[in-house]
C-alpha positions in Angstrom: 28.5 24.1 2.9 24.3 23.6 3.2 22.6 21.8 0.7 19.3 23.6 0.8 16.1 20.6 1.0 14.3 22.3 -1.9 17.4 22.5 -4.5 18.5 19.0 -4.5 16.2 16.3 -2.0 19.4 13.6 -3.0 22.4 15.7 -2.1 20.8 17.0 1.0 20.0 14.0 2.0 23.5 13.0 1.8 24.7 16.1 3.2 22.4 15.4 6.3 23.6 11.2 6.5 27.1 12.7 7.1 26.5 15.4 9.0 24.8 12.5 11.3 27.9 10.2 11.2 30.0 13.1 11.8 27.7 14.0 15.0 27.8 17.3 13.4 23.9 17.6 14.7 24.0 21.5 15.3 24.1 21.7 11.5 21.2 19.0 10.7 18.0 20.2 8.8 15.6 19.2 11.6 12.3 20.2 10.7 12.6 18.2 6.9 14.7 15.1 8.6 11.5 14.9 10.7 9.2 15.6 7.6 11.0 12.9 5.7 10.9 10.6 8.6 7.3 10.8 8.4 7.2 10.5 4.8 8.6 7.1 4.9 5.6 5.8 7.1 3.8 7.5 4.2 5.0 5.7 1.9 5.1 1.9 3.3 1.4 2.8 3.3 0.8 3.7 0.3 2.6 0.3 -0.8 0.2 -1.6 1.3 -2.9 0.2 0.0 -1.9 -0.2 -3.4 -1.2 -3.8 -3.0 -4.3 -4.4 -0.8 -6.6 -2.4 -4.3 -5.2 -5.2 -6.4 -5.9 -7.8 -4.6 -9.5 -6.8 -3.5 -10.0 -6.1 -7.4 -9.0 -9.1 -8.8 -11.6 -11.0 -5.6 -14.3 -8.7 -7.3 -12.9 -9.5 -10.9 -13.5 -13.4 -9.7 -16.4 -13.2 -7.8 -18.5 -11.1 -10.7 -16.7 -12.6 -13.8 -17.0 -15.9 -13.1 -16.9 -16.9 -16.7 -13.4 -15.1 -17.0 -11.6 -17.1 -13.9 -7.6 -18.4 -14.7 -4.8 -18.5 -13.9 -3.6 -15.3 -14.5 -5.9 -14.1 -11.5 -5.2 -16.5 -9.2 -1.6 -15.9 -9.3 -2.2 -12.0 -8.5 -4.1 -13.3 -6.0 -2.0 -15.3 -4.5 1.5 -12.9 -5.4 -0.5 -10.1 -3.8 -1.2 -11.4 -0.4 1.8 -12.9 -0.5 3.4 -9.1 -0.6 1.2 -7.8 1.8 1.9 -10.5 4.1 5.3 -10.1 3.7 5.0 -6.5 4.6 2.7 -6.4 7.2 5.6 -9.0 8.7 8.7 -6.4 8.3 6.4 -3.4 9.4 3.5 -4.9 11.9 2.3 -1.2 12.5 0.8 -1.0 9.1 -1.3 -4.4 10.4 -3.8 -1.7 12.3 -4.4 0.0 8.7 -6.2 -3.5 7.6 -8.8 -2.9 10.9 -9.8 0.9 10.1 -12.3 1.9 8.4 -12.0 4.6 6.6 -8.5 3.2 5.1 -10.4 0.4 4.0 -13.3 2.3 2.2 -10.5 4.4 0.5 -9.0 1.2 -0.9 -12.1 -0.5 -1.6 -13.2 2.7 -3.7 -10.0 2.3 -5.6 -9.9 -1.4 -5.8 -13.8 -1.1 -7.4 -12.6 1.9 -9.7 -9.6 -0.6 -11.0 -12.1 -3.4 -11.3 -15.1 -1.4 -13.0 -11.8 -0.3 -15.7 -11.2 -3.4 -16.2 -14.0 -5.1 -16.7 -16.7 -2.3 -17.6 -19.1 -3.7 -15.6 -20.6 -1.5 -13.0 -22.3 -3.6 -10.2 -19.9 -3.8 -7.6 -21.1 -3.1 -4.0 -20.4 0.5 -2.1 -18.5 -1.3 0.5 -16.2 -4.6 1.1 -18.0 -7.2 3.0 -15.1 -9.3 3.5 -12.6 -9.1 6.8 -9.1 -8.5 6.7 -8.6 -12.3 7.6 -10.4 -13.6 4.8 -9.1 -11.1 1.9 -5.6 -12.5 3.0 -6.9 -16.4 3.6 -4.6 -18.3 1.0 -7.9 -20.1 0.6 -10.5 -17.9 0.3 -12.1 -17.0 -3.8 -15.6 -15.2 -3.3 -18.0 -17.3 -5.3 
């Protein structure tokens, strides 16, 4: 029996687990075991730039509302790099996304879209001026 990959994603899924425990591998589904191999990096990613456009729009949120500052933005802050310290910890390969560019100006373009939703306010700059190290700084609130 062969669970096709398009029907059903779960019950192939499990279909392929036992074929593995079985070491039954001239049955496996190679080519989508690989694809959803791949897709898991994909995902852990997609976590991390999530997390990173909340954080980064909650800094802008405090550094251009100052007026607004509490403690319900502090404590994304703080939950949020908490998260994607936590992460960057269980999968250190996602650290090098933090150091390129063009990741960075893709979350930055998000996190100023969240913020400019937010708040309505449309003066936030084209590109992040802050480093990796200070965005994750427990201490660090842009004035």
């Amino acid at each position: 029996m062969s669970i096709a990959y398009e029907k059903d994603i779960i019950a192939w899924s499990n279909e392929q687990a036992a074929l593995i425990r079985a070491r039954r591998f001239d049955l496996l589904d190679l080519e989508h075991i690989a694809e959803e191999i791949e897709d898991v990096g994909k995902s852990e990613k997609r976590e991390l730039a999530s997390r990173m456009a909340v954080l980064l729009s909650h800094l802008l949120k405090w550094q251009f509302q100052s007026g607004r500052r509490g403690a319900s933005w502090q404590r994304t802050i703080k939950e949020q790099r908490k998260a994607i310290i936590l992460e960057i910890k269980s999968t250190p390969s996602l650290k090098v996304s933090l150091n390129d560019k063009d990741w960075i100006d893709k979350v930055w373009a998000d996190a100023v879209a969240k913020a400019g939703d937010e708040t309505g306010l449309d003066v936030f700059p084209e590109s992040c001026s802050w480093t990796a190290e200070q965005i994750l700084d427990a201490d660090f609130l842009p004035d």
